[in-house]
KOLPA-611483 format. One record per residue: x, y, z of N, C-alpha, C in turn; residue in three letters; residue number from 1; chain. Coordinates in nm, 2 decimals. Each point is the difference from the previous one (the first is absolute). Layout:
REM KOLPA-611483
<gulum><n_X>X</n_X><n_Y>Y</n_Y><n_Z>Z</n_Z><ca_X>X</ca_X><ca_Y>Y</ca_Y><ca_Z>Z</ca_Z><c_X>X</c_X><c_Y>Y</c_Y><c_Z>Z</c_Z><type>ala</type><seq>NUM</seq><mol>A</mol></gulum>
...
//
This chain:
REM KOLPA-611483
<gulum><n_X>0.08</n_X><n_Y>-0.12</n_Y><n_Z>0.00</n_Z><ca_X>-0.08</ca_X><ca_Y>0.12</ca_Y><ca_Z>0.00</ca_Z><c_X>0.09</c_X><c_Y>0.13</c_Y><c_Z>0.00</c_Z><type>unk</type><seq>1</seq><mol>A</mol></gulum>
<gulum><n_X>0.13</n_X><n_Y>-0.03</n_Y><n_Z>0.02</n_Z><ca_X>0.09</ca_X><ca_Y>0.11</ca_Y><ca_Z>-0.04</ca_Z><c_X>-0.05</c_X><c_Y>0.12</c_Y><c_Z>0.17</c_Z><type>unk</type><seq>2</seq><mol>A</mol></gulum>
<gulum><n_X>-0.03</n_X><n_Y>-0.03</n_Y><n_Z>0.08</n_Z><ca_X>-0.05</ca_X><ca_Y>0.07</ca_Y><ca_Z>0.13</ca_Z><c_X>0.08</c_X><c_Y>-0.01</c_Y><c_Z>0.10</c_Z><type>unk</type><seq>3</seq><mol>A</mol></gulum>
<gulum><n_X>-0.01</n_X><n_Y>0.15</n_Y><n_Z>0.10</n_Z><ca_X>0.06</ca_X><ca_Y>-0.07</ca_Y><ca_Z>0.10</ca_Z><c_X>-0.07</c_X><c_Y>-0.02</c_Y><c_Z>0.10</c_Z><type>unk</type><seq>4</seq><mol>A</mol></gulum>
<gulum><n_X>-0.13</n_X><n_Y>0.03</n_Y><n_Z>-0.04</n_Z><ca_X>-0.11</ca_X><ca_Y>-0.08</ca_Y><ca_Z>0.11</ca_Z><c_X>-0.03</c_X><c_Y>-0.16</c_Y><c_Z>-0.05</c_Z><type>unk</type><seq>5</seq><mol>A</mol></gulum>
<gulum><n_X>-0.01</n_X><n_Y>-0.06</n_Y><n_Z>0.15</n_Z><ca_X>-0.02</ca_X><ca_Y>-0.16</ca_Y><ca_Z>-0.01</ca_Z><c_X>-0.13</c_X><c_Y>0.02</c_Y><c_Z>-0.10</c_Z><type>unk</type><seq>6</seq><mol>A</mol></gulum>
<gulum><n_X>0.01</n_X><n_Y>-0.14</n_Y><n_Z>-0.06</n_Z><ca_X>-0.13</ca_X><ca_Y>-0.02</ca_Y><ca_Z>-0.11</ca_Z><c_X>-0.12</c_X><c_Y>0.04</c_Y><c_Z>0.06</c_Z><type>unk</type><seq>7</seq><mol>A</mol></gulum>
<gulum><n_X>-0.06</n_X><n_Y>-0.07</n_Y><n_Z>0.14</n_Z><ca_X>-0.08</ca_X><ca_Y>-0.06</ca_Y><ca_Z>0.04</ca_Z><c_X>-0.07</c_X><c_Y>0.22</c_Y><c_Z>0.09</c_Z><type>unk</type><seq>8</seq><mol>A</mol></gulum>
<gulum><n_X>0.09</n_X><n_Y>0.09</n_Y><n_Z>0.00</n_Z><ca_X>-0.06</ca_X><ca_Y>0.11</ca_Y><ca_Z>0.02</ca_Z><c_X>-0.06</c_X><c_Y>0.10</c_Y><c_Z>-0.13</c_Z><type>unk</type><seq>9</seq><mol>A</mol></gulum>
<gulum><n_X>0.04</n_X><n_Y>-0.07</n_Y><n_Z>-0.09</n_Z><ca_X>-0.07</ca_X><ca_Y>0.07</ca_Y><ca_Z>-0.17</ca_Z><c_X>-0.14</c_X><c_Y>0.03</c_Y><c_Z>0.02</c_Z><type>unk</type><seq>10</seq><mol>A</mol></gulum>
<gulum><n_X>-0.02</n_X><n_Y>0.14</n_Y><n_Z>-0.02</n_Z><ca_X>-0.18</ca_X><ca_Y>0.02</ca_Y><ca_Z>-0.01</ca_Z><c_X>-0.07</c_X><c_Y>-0.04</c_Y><c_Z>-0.11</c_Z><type>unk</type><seq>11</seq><mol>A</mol></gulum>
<gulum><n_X>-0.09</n_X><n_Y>-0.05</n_Y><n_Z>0.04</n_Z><ca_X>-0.12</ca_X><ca_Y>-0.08</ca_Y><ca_Z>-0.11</ca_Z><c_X>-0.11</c_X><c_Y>0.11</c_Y><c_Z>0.01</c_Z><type>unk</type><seq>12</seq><mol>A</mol></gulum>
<gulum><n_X>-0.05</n_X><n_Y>0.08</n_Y><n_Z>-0.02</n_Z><ca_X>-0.10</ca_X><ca_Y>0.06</ca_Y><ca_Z>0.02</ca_Z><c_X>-0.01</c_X><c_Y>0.06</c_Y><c_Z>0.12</c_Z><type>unk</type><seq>13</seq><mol>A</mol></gulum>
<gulum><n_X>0.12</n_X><n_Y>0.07</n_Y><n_Z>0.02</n_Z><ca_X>0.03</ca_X><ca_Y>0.07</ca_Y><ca_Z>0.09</ca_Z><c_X>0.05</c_X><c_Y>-0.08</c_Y><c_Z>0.17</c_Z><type>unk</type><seq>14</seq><mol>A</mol></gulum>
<gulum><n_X>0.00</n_X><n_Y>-0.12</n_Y><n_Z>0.00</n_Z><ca_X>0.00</ca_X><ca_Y>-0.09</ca_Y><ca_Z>0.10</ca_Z><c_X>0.11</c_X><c_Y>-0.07</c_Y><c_Z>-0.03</c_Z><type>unk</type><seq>15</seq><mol>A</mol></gulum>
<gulum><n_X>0.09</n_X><n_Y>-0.06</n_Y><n_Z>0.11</n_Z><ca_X>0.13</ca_X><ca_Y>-0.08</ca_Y><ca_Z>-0.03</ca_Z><c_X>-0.07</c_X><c_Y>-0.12</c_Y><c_Z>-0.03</c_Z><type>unk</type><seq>16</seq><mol>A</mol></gulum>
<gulum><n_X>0.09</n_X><n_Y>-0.12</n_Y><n_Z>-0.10</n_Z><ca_X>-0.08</ca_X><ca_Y>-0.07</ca_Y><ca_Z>-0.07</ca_Z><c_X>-0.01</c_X><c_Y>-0.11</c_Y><c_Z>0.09</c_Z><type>unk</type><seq>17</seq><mol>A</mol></gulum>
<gulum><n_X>0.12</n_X><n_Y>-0.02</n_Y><n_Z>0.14</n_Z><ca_X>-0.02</ca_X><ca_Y>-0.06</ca_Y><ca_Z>0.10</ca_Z><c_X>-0.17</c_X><c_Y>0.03</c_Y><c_Z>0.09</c_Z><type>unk</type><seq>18</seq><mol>A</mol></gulum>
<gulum><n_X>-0.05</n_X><n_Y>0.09</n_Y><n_Z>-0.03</n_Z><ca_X>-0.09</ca_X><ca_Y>-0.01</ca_Y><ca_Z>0.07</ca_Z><c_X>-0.12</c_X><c_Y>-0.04</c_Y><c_Z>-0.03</c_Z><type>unk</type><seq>19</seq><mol>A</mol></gulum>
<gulum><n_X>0.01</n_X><n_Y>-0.04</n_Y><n_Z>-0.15</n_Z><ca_X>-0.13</ca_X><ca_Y>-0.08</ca_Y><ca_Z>-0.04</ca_Z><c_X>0.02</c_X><c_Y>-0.13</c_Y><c_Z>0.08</c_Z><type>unk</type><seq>20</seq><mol>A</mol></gulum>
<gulum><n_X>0.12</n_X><n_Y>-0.04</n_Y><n_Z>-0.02</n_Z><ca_X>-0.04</ca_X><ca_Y>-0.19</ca_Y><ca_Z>0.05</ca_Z><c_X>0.02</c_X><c_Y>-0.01</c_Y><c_Z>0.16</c_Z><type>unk</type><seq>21</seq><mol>A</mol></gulum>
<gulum><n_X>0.02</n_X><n_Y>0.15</n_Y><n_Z>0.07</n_Z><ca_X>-0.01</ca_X><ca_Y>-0.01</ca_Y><ca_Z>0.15</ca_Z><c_X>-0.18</c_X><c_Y>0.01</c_Y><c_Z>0.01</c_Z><type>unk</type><seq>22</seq><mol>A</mol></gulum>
<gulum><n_X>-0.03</n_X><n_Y>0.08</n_Y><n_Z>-0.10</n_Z><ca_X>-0.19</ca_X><ca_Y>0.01</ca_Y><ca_Z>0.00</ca_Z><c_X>-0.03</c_X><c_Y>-0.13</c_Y><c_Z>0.00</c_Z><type>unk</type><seq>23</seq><mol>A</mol></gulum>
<gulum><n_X>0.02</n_X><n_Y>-0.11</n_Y><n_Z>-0.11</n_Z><ca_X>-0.05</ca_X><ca_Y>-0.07</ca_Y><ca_Z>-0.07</ca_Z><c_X>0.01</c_X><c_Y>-0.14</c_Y><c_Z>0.10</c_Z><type>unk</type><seq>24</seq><mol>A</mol></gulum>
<gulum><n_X>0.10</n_X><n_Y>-0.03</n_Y><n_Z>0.09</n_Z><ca_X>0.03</ca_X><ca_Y>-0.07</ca_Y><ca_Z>0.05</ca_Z><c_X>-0.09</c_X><c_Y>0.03</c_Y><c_Z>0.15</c_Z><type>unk</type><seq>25</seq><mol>A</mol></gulum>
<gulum><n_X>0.00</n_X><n_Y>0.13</n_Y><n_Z>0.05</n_Z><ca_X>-0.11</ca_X><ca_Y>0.02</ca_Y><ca_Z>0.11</ca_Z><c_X>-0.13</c_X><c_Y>-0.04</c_Y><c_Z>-0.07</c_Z><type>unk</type><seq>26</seq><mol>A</mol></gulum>
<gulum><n_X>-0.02</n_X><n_Y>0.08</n_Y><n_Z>-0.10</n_Z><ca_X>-0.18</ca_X><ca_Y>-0.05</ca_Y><ca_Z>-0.04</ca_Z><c_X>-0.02</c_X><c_Y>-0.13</c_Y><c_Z>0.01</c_Z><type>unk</type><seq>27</seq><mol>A</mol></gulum>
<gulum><n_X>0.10</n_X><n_Y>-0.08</n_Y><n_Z>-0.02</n_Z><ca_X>-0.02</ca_X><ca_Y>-0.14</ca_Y><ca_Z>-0.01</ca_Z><c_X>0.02</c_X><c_Y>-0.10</c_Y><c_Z>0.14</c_Z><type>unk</type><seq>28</seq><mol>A</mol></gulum>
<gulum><n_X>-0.04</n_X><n_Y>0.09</n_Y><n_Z>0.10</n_Z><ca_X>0.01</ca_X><ca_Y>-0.01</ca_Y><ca_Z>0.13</ca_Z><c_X>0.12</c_X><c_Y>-0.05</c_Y><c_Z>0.06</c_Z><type>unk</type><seq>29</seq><mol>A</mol></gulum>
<gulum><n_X>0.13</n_X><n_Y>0.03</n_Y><n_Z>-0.06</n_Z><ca_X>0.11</ca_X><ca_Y>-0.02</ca_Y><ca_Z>0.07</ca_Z><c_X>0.05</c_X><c_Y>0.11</c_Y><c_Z>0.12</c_Z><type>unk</type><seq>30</seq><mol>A</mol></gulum>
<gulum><n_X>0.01</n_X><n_Y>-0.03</n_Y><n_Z>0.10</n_Z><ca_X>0.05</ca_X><ca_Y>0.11</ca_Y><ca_Z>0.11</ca_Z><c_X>0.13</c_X><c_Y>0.01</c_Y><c_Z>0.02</c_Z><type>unk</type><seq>31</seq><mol>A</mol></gulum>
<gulum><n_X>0.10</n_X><n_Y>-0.13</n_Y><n_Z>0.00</n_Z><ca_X>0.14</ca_X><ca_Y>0.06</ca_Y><ca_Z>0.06</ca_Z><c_X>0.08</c_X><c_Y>-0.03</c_Y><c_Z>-0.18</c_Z><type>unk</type><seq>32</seq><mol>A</mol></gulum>
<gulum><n_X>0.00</n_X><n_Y>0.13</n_Y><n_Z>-0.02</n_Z><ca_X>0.08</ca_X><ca_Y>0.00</ca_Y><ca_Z>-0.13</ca_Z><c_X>0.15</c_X><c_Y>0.01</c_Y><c_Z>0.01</c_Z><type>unk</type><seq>33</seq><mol>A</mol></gulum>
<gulum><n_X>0.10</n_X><n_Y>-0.05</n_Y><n_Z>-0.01</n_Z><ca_X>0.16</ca_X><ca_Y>0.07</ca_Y><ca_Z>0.00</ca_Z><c_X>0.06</c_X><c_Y>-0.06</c_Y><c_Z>-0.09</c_Z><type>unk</type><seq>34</seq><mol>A</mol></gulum>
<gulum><n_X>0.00</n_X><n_Y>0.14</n_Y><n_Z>-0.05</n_Z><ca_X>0.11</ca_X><ca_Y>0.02</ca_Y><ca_Z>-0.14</ca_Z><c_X>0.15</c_X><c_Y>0.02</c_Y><c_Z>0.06</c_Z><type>unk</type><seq>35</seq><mol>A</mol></gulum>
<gulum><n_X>0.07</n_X><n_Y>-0.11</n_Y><n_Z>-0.07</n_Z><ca_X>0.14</ca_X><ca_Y>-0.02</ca_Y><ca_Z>-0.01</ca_Z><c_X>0.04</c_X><c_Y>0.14</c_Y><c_Z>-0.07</c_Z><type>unk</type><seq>36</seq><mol>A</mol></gulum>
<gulum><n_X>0.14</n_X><n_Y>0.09</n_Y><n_Z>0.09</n_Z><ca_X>0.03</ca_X><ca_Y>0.11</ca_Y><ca_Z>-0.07</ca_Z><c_X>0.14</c_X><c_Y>-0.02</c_Y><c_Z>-0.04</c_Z><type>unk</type><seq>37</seq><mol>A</mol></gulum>
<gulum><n_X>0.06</n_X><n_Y>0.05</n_Y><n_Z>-0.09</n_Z><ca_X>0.15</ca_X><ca_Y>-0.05</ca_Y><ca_Z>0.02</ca_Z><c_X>0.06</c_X><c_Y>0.14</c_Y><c_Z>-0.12</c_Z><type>unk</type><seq>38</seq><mol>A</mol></gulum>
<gulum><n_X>0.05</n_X><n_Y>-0.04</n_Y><n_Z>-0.14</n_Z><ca_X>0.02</ca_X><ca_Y>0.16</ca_Y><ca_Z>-0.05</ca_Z><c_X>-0.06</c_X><c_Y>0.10</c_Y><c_Z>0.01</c_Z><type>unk</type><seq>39</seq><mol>A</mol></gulum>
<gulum><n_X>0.05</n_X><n_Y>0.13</n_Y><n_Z>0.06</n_Z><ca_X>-0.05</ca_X><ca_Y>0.10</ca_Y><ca_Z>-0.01</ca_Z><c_X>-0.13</c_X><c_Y>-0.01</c_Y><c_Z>0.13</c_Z><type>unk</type><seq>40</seq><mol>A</mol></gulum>
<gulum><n_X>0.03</n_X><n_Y>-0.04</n_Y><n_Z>0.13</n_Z><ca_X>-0.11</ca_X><ca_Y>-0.09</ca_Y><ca_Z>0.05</ca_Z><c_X>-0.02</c_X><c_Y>0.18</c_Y><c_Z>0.09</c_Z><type>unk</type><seq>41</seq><mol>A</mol></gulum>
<gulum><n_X>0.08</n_X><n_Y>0.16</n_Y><n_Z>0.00</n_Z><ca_X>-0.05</ca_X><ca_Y>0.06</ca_Y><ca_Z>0.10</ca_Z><c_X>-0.07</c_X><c_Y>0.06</c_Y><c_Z>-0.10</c_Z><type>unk</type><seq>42</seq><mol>A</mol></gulum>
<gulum><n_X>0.00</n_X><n_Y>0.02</n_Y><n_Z>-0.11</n_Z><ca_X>-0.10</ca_X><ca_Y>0.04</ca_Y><ca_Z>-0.10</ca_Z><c_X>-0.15</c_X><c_Y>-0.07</c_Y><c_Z>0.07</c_Z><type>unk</type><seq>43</seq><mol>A</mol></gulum>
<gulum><n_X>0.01</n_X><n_Y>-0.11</n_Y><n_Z>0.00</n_Z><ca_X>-0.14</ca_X><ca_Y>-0.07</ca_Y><ca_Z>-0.07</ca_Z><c_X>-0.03</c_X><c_Y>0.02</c_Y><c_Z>0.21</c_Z><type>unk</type><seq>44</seq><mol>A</mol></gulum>
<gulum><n_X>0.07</n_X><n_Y>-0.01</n_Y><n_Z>0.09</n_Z><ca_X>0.01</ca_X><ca_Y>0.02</ca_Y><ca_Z>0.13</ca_Z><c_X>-0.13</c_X><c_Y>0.12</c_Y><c_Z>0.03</c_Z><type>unk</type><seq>45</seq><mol>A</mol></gulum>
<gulum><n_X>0.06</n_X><n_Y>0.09</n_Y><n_Z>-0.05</n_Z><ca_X>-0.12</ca_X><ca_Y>0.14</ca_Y><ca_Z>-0.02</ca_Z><c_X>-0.11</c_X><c_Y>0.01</c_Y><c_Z>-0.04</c_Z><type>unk</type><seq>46</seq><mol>A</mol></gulum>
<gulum><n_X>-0.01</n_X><n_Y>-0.13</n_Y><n_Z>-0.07</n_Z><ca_X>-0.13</ca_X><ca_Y>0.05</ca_Y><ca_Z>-0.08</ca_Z><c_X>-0.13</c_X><c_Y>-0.17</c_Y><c_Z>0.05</c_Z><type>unk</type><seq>47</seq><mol>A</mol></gulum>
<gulum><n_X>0.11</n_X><n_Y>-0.06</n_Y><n_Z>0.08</n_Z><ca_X>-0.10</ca_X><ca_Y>-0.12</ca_Y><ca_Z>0.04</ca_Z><c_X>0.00</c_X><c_Y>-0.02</c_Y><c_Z>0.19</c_Z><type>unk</type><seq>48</seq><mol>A</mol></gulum>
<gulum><n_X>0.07</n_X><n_Y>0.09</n_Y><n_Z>0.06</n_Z><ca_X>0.05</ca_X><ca_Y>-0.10</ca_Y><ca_Z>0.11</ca_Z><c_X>-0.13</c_X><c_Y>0.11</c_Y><c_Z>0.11</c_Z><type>unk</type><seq>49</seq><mol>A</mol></gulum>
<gulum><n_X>-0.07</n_X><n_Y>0.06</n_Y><n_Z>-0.04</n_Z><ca_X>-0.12</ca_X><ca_Y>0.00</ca_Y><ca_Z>0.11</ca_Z><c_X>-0.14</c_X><c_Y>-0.08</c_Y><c_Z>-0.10</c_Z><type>unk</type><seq>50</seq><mol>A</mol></gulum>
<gulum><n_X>0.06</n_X><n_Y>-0.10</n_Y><n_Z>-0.08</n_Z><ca_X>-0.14</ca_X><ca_Y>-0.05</ca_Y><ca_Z>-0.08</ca_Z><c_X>0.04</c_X><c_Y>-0.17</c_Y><c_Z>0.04</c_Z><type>unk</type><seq>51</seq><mol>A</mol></gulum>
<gulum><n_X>0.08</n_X><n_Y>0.01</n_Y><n_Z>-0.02</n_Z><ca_X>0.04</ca_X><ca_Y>-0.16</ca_Y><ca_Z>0.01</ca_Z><c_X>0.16</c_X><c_Y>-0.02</c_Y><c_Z>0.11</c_Z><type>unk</type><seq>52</seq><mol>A</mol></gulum>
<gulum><n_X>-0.01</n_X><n_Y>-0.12</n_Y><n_Z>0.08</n_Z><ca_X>0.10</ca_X><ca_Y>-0.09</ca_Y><ca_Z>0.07</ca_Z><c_X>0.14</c_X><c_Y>-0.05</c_Y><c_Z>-0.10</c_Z><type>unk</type><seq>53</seq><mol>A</mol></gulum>
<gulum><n_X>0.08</n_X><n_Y>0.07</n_Y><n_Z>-0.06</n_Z><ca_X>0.11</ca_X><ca_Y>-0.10</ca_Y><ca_Z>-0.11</ca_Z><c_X>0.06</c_X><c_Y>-0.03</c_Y><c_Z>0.10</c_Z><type>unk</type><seq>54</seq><mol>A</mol></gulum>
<gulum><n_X>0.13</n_X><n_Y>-0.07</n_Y><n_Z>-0.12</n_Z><ca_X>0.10</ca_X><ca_Y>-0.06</ca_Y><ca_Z>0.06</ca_Z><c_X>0.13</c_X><c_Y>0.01</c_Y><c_Z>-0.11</c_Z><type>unk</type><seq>55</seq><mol>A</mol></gulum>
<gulum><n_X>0.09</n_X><n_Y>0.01</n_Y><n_Z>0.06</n_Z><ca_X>0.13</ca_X><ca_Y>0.08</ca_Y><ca_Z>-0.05</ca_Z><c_X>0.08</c_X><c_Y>-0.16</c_Y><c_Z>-0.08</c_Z><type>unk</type><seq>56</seq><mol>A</mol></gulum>
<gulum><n_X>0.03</n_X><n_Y>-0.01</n_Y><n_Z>-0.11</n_Z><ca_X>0.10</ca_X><ca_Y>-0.06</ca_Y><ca_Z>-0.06</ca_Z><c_X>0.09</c_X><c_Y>0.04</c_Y><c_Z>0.01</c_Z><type>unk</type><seq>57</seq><mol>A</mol></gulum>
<gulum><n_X>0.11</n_X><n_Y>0.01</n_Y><n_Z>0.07</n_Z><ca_X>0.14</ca_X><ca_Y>0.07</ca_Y><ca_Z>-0.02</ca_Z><c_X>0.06</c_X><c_Y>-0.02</c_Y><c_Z>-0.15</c_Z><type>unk</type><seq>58</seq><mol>A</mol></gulum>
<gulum><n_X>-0.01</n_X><n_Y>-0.14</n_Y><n_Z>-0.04</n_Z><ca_X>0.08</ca_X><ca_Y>-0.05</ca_Y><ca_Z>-0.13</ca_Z><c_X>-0.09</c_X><c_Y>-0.07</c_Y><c_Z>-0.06</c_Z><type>unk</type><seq>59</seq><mol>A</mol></gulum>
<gulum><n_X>-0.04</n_X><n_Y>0.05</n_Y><n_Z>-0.16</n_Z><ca_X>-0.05</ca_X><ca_Y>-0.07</ca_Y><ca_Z>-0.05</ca_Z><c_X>0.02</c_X><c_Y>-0.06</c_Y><c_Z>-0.05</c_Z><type>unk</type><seq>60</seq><mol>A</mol></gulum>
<gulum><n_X>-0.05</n_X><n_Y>-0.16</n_Y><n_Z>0.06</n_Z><ca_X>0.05</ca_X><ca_Y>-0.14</ca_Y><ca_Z>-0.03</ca_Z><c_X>-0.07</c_X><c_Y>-0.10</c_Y><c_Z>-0.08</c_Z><type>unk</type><seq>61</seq><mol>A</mol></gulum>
<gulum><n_X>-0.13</n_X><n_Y>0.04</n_Y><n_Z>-0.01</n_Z><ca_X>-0.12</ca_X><ca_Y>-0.07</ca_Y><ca_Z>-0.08</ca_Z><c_X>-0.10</c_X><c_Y>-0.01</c_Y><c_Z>0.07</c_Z><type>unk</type><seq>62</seq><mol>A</mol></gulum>
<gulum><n_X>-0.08</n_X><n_Y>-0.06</n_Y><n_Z>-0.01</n_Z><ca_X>-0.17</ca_X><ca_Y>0.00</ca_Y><ca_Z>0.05</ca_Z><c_X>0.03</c_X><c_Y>-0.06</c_Y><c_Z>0.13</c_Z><type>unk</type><seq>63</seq><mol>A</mol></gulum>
<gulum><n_X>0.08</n_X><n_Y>-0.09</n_Y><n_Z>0.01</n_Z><ca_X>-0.04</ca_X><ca_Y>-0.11</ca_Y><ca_Z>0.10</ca_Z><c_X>0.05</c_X><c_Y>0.06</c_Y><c_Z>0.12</c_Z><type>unk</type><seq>64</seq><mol>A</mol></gulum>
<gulum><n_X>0.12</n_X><n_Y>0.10</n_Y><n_Z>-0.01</n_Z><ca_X>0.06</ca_X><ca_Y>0.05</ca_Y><ca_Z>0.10</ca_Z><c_X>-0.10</c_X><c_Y>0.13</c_Y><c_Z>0.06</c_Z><type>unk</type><seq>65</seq><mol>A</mol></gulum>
<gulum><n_X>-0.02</n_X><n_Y>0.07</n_Y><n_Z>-0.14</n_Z><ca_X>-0.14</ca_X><ca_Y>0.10</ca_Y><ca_Z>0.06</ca_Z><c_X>-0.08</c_X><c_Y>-0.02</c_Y><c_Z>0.08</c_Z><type>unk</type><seq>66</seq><mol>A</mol></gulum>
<gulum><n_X>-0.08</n_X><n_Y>-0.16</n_Y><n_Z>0.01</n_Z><ca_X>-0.05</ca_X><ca_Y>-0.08</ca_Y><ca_Z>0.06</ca_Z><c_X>0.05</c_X><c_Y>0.01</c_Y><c_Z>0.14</c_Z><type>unk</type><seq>67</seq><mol>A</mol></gulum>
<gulum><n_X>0.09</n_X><n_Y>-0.04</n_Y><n_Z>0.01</n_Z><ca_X>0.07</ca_X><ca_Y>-0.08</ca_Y><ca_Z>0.13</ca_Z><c_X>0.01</c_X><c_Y>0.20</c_Y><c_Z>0.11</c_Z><type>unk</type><seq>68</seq><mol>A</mol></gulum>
<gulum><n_X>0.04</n_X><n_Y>0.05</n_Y><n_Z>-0.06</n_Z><ca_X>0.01</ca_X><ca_Y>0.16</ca_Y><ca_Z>0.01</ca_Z><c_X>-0.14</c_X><c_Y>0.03</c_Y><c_Z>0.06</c_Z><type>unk</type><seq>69</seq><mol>A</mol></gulum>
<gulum><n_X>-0.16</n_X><n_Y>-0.04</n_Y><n_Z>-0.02</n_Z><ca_X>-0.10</ca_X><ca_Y>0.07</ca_Y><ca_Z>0.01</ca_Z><c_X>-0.08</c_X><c_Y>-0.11</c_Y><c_Z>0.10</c_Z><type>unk</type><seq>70</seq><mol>A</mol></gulum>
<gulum><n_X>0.02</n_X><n_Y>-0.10</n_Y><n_Z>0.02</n_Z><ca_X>0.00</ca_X><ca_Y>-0.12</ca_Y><ca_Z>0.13</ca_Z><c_X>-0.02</c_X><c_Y>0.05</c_Y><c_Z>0.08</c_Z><type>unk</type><seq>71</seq><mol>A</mol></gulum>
<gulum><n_X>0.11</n_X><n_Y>0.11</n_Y><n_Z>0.08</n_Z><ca_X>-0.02</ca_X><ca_Y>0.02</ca_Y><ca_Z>0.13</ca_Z><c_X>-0.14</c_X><c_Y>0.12</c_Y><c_Z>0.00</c_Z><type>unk</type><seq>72</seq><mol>A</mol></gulum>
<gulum><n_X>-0.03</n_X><n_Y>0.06</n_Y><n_Z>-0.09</n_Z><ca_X>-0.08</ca_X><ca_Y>0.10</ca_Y><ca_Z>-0.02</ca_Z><c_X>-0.17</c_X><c_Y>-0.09</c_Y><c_Z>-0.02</c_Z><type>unk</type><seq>73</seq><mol>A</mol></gulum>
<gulum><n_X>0.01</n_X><n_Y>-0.10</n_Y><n_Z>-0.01</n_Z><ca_X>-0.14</ca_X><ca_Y>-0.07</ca_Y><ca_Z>0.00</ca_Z><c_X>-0.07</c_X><c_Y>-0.07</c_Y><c_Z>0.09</c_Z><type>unk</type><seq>74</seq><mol>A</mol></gulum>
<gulum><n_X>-0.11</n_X><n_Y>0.01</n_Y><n_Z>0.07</n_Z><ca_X>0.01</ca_X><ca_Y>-0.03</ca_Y><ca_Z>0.13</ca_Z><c_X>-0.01</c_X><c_Y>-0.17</c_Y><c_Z>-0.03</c_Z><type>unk</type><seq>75</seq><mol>A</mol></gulum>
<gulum><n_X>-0.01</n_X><n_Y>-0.05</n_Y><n_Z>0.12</n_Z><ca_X>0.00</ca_X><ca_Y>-0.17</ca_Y><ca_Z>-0.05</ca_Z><c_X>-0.09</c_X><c_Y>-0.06</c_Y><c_Z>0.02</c_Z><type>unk</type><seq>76</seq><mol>A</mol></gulum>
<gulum><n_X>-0.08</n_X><n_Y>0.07</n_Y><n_Z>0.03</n_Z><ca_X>-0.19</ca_X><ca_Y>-0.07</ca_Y><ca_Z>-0.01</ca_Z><c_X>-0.01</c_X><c_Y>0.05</c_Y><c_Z>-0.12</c_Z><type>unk</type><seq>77</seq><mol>A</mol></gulum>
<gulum><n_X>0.02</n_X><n_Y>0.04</n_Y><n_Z>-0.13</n_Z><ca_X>-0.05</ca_X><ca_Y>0.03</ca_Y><ca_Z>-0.10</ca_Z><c_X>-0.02</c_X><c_Y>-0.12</c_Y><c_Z>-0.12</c_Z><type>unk</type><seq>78</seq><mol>A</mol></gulum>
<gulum><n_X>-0.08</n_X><n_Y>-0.01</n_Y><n_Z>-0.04</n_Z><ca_X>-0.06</ca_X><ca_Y>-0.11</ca_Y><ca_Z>-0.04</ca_Z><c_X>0.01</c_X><c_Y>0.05</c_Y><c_Z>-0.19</c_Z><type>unk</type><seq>79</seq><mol>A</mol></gulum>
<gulum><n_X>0.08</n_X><n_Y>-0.13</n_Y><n_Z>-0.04</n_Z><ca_X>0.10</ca_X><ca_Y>-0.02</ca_Y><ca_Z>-0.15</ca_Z><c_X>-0.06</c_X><c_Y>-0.06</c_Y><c_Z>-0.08</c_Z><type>unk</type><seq>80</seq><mol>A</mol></gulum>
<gulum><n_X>-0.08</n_X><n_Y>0.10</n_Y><n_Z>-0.10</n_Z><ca_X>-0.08</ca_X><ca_Y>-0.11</ca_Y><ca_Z>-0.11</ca_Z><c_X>0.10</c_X><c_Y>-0.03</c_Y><c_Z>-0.12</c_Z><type>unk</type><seq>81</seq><mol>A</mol></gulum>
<gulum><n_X>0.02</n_X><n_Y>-0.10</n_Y><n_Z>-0.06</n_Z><ca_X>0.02</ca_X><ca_Y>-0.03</ca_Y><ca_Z>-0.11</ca_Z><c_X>-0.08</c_X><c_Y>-0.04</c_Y><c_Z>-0.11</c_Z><type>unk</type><seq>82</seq><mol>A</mol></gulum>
//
């Protein structure tokens, strides 16, 4: 995108485009959302962290590790559909 804002704060109709699928995922009655942050994570820091619980990737290592990163942030009564 040639930016030096993270992808995920690009306005879509005036709205960062992260904030459609933070809509989209509450409408769909999810409550404990956390988004894994890692490039550019104080950007995206400002513009989510009185809306949502993240969790910091220091190093991006692939999905699984982002995973292991956002564990401690999910409570453990929360119930895992596949």
């Amino acid at each position: 995108m040639l930016s030096k804002l993270p992808k995920i704060l690009h306005l879509i109709v005036d709205r960062p485009m992260i904030s459609y699928s933070l809509e989209n995922l509450r409408n769909a009655g999810i409550k404990n959302i956390v988004p894994v942050l890692g490039y550019k994570r104080n950007y995206v820091i400002k513009q989510l962290s009185e809306y949502v619980n993240y969790a910091i990737q220091p190093k991006q290592l692939g999905t699984a590790n982002a995973l292991l990163n956002a564990f401690p942030k999910i409570p453990t009564d929360t119930k895992i559909h596949a």
